[in-house]
C-alpha positions in Angstrom: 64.0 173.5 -77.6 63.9 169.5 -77.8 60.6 169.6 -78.7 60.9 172.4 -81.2 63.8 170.4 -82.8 61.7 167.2 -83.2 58.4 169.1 -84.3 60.9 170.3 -87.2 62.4 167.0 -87.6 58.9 165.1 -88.2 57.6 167.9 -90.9 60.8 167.4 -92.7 60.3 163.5 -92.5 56.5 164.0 -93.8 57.9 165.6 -97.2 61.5 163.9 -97.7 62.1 161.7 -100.1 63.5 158.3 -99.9 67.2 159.4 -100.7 66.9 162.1 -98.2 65.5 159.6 -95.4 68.7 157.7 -96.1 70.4 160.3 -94.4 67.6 161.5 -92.0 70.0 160.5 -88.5 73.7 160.1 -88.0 73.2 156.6 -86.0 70.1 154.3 -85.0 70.6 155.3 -81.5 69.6 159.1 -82.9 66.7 157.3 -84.9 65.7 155.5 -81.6 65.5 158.3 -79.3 63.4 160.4 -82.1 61.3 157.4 -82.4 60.8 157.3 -78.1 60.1 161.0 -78.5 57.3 161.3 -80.7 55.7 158.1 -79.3 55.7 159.3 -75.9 54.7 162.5 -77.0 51.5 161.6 -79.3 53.2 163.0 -82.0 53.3 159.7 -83.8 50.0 159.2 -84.2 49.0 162.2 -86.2 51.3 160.7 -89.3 51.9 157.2 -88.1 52.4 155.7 -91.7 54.1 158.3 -93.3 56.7 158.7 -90.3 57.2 154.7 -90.1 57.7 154.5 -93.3 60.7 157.1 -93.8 61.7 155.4 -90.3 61.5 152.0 -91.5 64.0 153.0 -94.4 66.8 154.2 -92.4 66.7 151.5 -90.1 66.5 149.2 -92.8 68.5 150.6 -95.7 70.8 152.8 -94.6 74.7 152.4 -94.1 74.2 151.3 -90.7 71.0 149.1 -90.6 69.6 147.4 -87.6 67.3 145.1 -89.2 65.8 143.6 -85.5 64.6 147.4 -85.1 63.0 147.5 -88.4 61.1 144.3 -87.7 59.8 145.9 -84.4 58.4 149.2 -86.5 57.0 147.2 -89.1 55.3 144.5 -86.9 53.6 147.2 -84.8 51.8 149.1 -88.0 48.6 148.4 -87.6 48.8 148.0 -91.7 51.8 148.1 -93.7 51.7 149.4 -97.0 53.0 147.8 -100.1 56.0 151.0 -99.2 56.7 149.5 -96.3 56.4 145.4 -97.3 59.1 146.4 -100.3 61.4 148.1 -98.3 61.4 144.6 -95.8 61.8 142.9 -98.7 64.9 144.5 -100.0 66.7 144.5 -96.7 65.9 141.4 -95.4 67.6 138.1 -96.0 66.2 135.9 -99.0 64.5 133.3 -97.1 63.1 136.5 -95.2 62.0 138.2 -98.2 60.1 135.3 -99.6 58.0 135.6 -96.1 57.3 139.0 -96.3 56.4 138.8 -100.2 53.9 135.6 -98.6 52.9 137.9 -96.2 51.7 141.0 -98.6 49.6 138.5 -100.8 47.7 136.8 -97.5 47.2 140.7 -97.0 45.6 141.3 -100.3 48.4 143.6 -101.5 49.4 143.2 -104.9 53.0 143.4 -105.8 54.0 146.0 -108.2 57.2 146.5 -110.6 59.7 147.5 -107.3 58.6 144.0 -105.4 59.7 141.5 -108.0 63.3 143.1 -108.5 64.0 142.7 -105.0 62.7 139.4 -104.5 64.2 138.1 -107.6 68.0 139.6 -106.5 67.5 138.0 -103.3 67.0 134.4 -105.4 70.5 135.3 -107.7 72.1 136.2 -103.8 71.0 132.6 -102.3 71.3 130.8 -106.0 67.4 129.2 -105.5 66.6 128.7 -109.3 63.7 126.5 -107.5 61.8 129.8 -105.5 63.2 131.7 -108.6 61.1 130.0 -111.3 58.5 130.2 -109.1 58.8 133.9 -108.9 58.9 134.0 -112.6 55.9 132.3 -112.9 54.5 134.9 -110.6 56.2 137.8 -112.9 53.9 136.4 -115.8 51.0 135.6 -113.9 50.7 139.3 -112.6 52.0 140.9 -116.2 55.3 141.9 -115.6 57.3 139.7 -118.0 57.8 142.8 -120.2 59.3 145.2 -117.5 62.9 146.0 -118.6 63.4 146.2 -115.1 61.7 142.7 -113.6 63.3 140.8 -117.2 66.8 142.2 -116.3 66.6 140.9 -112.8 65.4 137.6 -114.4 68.4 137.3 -116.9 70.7 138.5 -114.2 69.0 135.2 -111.6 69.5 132.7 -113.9 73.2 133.9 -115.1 74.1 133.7 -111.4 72.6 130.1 -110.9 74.3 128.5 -113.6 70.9 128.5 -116.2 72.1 130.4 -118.5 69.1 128.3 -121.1 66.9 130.1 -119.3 68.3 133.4 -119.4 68.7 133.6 -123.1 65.1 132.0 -123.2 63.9 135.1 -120.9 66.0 137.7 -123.2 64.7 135.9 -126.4 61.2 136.0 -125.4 61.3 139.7 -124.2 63.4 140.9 -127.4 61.2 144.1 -128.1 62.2 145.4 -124.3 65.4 144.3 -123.7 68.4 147.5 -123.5 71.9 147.4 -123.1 71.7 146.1 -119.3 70.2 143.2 -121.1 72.8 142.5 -123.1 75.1 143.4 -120.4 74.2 140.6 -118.3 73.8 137.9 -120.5 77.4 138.5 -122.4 78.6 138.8 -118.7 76.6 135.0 -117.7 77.9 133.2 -120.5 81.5 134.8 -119.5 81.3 134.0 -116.0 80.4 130.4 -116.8 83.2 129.9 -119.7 81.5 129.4 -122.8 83.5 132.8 -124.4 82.6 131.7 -127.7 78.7 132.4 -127.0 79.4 135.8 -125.3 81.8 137.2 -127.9 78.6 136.3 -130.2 76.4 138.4 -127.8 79.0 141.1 -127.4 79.3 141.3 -131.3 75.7 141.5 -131.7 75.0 144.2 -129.2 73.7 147.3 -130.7 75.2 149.1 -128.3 78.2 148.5 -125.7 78.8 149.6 -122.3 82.1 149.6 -120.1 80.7 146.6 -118.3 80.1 144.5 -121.5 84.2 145.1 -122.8 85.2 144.2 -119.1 83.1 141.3 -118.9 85.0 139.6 -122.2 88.2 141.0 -121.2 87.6 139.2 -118.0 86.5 136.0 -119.3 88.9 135.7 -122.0 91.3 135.8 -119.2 89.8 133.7 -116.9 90.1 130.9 -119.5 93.9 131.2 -119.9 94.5 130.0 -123.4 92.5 133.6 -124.5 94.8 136.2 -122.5 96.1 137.5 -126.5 92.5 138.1 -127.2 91.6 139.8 -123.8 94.5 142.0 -124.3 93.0 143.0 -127.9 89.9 143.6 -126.5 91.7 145.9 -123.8 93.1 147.7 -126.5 90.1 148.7 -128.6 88.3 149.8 -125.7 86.7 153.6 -126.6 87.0 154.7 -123.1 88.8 152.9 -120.7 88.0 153.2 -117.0 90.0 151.9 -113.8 87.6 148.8 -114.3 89.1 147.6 -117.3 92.7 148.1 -116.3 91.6 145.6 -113.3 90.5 143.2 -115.2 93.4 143.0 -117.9 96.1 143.2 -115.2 93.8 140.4 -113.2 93.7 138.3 -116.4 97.6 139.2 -116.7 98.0 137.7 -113.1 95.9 134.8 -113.0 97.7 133.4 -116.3 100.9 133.5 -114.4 102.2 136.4 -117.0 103.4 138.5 -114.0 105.9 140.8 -115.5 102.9 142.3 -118.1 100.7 142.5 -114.9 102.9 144.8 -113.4 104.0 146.4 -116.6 100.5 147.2 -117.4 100.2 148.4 -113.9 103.3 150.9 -113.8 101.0 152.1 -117.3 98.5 152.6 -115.3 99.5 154.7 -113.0 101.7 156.3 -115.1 98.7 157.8 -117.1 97.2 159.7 -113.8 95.0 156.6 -113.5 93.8 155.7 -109.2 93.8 151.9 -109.5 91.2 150.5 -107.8 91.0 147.3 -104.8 91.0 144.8 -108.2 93.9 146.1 -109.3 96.6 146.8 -106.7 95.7 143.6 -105.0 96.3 141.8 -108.9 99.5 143.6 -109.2 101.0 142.5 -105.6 99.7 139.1 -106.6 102.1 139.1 -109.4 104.7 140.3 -107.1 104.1 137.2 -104.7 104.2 135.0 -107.9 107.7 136.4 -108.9 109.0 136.7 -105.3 110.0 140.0 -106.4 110.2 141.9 -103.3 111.6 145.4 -104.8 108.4 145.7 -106.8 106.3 144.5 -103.7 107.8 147.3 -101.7 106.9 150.0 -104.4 103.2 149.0 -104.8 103.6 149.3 -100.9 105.2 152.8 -100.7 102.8 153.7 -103.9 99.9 152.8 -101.5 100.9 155.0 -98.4 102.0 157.7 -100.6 98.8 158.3 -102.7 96.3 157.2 -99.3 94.8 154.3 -101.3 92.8 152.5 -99.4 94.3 150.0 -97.8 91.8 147.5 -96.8 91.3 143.6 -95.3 91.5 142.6 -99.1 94.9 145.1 -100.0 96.6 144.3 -96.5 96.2 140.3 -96.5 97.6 140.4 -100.3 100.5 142.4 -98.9 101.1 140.3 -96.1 101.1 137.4 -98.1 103.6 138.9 -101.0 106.2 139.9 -98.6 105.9 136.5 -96.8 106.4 134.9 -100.1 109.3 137.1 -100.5 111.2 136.3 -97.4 110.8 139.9 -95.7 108.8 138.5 -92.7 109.8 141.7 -90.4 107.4 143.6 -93.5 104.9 141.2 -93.2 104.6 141.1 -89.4 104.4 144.9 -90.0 101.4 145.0 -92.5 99.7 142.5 -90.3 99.9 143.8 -86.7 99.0 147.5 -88.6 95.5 145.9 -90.1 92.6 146.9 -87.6 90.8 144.2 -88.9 91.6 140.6 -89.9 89.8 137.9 -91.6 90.8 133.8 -91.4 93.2 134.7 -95.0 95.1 136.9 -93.3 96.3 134.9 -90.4 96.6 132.5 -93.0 98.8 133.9 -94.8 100.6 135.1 -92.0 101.3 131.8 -90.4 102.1 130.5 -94.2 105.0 133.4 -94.1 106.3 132.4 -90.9 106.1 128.6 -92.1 107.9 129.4 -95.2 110.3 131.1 -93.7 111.5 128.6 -91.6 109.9 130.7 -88.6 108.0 127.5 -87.3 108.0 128.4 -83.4 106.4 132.2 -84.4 104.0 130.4 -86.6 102.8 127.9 -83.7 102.8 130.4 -81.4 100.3 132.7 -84.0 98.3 129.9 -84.4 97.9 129.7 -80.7 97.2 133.4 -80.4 94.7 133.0 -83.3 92.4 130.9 -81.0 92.9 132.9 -78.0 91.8 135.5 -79.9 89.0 133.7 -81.3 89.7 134.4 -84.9 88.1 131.9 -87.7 90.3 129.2 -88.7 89.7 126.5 -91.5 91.8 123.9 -92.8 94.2 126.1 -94.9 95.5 127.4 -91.1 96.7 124.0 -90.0 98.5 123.5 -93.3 100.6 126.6 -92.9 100.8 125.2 -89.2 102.2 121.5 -89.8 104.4 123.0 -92.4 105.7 125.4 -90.4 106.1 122.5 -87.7 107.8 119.9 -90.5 110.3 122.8 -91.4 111.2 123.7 -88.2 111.3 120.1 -86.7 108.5 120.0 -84.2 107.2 116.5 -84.3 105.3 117.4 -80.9 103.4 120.2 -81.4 102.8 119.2 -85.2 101.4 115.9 -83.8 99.7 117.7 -81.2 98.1 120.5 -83.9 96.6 117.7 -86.6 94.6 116.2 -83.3 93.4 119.4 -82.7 92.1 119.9 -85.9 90.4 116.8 -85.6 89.2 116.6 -82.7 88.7 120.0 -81.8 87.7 121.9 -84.9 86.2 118.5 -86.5 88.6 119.1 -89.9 88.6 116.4 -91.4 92.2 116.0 -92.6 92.9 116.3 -96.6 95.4 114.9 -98.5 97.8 118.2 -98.0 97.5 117.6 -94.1 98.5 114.2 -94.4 101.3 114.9 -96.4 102.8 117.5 -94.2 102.6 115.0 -91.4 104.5 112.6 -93.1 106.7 115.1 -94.3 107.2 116.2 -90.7 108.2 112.6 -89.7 110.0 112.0 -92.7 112.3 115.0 -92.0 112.6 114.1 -88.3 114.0 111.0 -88.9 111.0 108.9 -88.1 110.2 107.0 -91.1 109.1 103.7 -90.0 106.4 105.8 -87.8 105.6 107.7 -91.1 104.9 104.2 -93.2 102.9 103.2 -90.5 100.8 106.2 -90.6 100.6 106.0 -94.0 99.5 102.7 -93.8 96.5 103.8 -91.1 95.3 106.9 -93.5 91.6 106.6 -94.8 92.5 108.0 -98.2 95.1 106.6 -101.0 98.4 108.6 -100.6 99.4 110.6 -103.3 102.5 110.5 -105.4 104.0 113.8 -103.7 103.6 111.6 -100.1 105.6 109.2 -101.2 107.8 111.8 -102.8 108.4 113.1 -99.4 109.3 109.6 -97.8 111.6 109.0 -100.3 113.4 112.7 -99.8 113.5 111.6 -95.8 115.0 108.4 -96.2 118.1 110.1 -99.1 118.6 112.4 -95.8 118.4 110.1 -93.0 120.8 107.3 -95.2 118.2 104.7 -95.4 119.0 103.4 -98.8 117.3 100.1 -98.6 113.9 101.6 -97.8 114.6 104.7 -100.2 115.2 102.4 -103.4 112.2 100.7 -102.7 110.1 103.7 -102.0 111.7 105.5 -104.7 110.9 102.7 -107.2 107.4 102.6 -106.5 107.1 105.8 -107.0 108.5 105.9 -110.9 106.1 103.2 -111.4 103.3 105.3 -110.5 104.2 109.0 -111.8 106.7 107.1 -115.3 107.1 110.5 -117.1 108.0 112.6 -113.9 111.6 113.6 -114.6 111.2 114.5 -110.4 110.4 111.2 -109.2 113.5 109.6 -111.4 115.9 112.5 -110.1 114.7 111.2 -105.8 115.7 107.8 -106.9 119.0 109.0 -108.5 119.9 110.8 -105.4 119.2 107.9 -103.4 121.9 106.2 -105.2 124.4 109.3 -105.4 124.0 109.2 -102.0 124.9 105.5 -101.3 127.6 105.7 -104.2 125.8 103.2 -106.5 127.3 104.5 -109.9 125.5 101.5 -111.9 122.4 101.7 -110.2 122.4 105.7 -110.7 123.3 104.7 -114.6 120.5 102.7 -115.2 118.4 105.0 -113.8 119.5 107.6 -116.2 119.2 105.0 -118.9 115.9 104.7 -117.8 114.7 108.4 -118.3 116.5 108.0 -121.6 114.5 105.4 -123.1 111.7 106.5 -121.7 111.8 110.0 -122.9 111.2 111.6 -119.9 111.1 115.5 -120.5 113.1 117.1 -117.6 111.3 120.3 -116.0 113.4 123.2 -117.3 114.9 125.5 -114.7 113.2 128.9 -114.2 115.2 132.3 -113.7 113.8 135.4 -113.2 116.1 138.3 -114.8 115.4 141.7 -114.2 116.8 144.7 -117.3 
């Protein structure tokens, strides 16, 4: 019956098509033991490159690729077809590809309009404009520089690296073949790279539009900030909009800080029958985090469950970190311990909740459990660590974490690090040891470091030090109302009416602008 089965299974393998062979087996261990079969069986031989060949693909290509395996069956044909060298060149790695693509031409196989593609995405993936332009050369050399296909792939390279000269150069020169993926791409380059004003003169030129090319200046309009009135006219001329459009405005929405029309937009959304996609659940709790508006946090959260939306690393880390932000740590403990899988962000974000929340002996202990675990970490962990130390007044283990990072994880320390060390002293009472560290760091301290001295010594009483701290730093920040209202504390603090006078004076005649107070009202 086995052998039955597998006789079936190799006929069906000689005639399938690619897309079929996709799907050929469940799992490589099925391919494997087909493979073991038919070579122990001499069945192999009878259609060795047709059968490696629809082989080679599912190992390859498929959703579950074992690329080491695909090497081995394409290292023992006696001699792989240009089939066989394309499919290794889309799979592999671009440094990789570039070796098999070497390899075919030492063979005296010439390249044909499916091998450039590949070869050229693998340039955009790895941003090498030098083994790109090289390519292109090739591209001409071989006649290919008027395949829509190759010319699109070209555009697309050189919009990814930054070169967007080139790509209009490339779309210029191939004018009579270009089509609306064309187009596409380069509105979507100059977008990507900020010059709106050159892809809105694209976009108005194209002869026709896509969904991609509206979503592309939605996006960048947005991503600029000052342009979020024009993105959202865009958004509203839209013929057809899809959920990627939504995304984007409600992105653009979010990014700008314009939170309440992020989630407006949102409740629009949805209310139309719309499924929002990854882009746009994980922009909308965003906005939530940004507002500290927990009530709408919990009702994206709820709207998740209820509808089965996929809640993935990207959607559970946002969530984690919006109910951190909003104080409900027991929800964000919740979301995190439920996430099968987590990435360096979300313990980040985690430990930033606990630190936040003045949870510093849960966030030290995560952070230990992070390594026991072996999880990634990076310098944004120990921030969230030393914060939550600072906050929670463990000089100790903060002490003990920022030589870890150093000496452990080889972190070099950033100006944040340094200032929640000195914040951590500062708040501990120990601010002769934080001058002295201070004085021992290899970069300049910043204005907000000194900010935090002078905050330690209003709380510890030491008005002496605090003047003189507090004074320097007017001198260096002279229109931040913050750094005036420190030093006016300082003297609040020691009763020193005239001194806290002239510092008002002060702010007076320099026309300081104070920071308005913010309020969040909901109707």
């Amino acid at each position: 019956m086995l052998s039955a089965h597998i006789a079936r299974k190799l006929a069906w393998l000689q005639h399938c098509t690619v897309t079929q062979a996709l799907t050929a087996f469940t799992t490589i261990s099925e391919l494997k033991q087909f493979h073991a079969h038919i070579t122990t069986s001499g069945l192999h031989h009878h259609h060795h490159h047709f059968i490696t060949a629809k082989l080679l693909i599912f190992s390859a290509l498929s959703a579950s690729p074992d690329l080491n395996y695909a090497q081995t069956l394409f290292n023992h044909a006696p001699s792989p077809s240009l089939f066989m060298f394309n499919t290794m060149i889309r799979a592999e790695q671009p440094i990789n590809s570039l070796q098999f693509y070497i390899q075919m031409l030492r063979s005296s196989i010439s390249p044909d309009h499916f091998t450039f593609p590949f070869l050229i995405k693998s340039c955009s993936a790895s941003l090498d404009t030098v083994v790109g332009r090289q390519l292109h050369s090739h591209v001409l050399k071989l006649g290919f520089g008027f395949d829509v296909f190759v010319v699109n792939c070209l555009i697309d390279m050189y919009s990814h690296c930054g070169e967007m000269g080139c790509a209009r150069k490339v779309f210029v020169e191939c004018f009579d073949v270009v089509d609306v993926v064309s187009w596409t791409t380069l509105v979507t380059g100059y977008s990507g790279c900020g010059n709106v004003d050159l892809a809105r003169k694209f976009f108005d030129s194209m002869p026709v539009r896509n969904g991609v090319s509206w979503n592309a200046m939605i996006t960048g309009y947005a991503r600029s900030g000052f342009c979020i009135d024009k993105a959202r006219e865009l958004f509203d001329e839209i013929p057809e909009r899809n959920g990627e459009s939504w995304s984007a405005m409600i992105s653009g929405y979010s990014q700008c800080g314009m939170c309440v029309e992020a989630i407006c937009l949102f409740r629009e959304m949805v209310g139309l029958g719309i499924v929002p996609n990854v882009g746009a659940i994980v922009s909308a709790v965003s906005a939530c985090a940004q507002l500290r508006s927990l009530e709408e946090g919990m009702w994206l959260h709820s709207l998740i469950e209820e509808r089965e939306l996929k809640l993935n690393l990207t959607v559970g880390t946002a969530l984690v970190d919006m109910y951190g932000k909003c104080g409900s740590i027991e929800r964000a403990l919740f979301v995190f311990n439920d996430m099968p899988v987590k990435n360096v962000m979300t313990w980040n974000s985690m430990i930033a909740g606990l630190a936040l929340n003045g949870y510093g002996k849960q966030a030290l202990s995560l952070f230990w459990r992070m390594q026991i675990v072996g999880a990634p970490l990076n310098a944004i962990t120990f921030i969230g660590v030393l914060a939550g130390c600072s906050h929670s007044g463990l000089v100790y283990e903060g002490k003990r974490a920022f030589e870890v990072m150093i000496q452990e994880y080889q972190i070099e320390p950033q100006l944040e690090h340094y200032g929640c060390m000195v914040d951590l002293l500062g708040r501990a009472g120990l601010v002769q040891e934080a001058l002295d560290f201070v004085d021992k760091m290899p970069v300049k301290p910043h204005p907000g470091l000194w900010g935090a001295l002078v905050n330690a010594c209003r709380i510890h009483g030491d008005v002496k030090l605090g003047e003189e701290l507090g004074k320097h730093l007017v001198e260096l920040e002279p229109n931040h109302s913050g750094r005036y209202s420190l030093l006016s504390n300082i003297f609040a603090a020691a009763e020193r009416w005239d001194d806290l006078a002239t510092v008002r004076n002060l702010v007076k005649n320099r026309n300081v602008v104070k920071s308005p107070g913010n309020s969040i009202l909901k109707t």
